[in-house]
Phi, psi and omega in degrees: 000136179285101174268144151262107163008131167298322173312317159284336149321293191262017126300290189286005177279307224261314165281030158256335185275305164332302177316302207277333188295251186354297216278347186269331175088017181254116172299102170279118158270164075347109159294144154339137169298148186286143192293329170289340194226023196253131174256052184211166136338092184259111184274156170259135176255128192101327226228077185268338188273002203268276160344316177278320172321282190283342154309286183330295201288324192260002185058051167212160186322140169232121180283135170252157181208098190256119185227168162223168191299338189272346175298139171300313181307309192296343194257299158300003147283317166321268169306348166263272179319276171286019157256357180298153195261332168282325175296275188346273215292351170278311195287301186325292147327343167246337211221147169262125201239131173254126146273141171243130189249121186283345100340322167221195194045226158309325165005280152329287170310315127026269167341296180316267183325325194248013168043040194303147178234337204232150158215155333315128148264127161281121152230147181264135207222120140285165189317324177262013165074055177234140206236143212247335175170170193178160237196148166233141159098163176315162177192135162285166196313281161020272171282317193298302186339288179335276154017283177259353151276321189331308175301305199258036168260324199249000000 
């Protein structure tokens, strides 16, 4: 008889309940890859009120990365900017980092409110959603660092 790993096990355990969750018409969550060990940015997709929720709750600062799908820029931030492991491993550790795609759901309205003219924007919201500083266009890992301590200075 063929033994399974326990690690393999609760690999095919945790992707098969994804499979019947999806084919059930049921929003399976998921955690966040931990932040610490993460080399990308890791986002709530979507979720501005999901974000001010856990700003509140851990009292920290919230990064926005407000894009729409068809921009160049916002996509070589994605692949670029935020795989970097030092920006990651700064936001991850500082911040509850929201993407919002600025076209749809809540988006519009957002957009509205925050009186966006561009994409990408970056702005940094404090833990009660008030926004603190922001930023337009590609940047590098770099700069986004730069970026978000400047915001948590203020």
């Amino acid at each position: 008889m063929n033994r399974i790993s326990t690690s393999s096990f609760k690999y095919v355990t945790t992707a098969l309940t994804v499979i019947l969750a999806t084919f059930a018409g049921i929003k399976y969550y998921t955690a966040p890859i931990a932040a610490s060990n993460a080399s990308r940015i890791v986002f709530i997709e979507n979720s501005w009120d999901e974000a001010l929720k856990q700003a509140a709750l851990k009292n920290k600062y919230i990064f926005v990365d407000a894009y729409a799908t068809w921009c160049g820029p916002c996509k070589m931030l994605k692949e670029q900017t935020f795989t970097d492991d030092k920006a990651a491993a700064f936001y991850n550790a500082n911040f509850i980092n929201v993407a919002i795609d600025m076209e749809k759901g809540r988006g519009p309205e957002l957009a509205q409110q925050w009186q966006l003219r561009a994409y990408p924007t970056m702005i940094i919201f404090n833990p009660k959603g008030k926004p603190v500083l922001g930023t337009v266009g590609f940047i590098k890992a770099s700069e986004l660092i730069r970026f978000g301590r400047e915001a948590l200075k203020k």
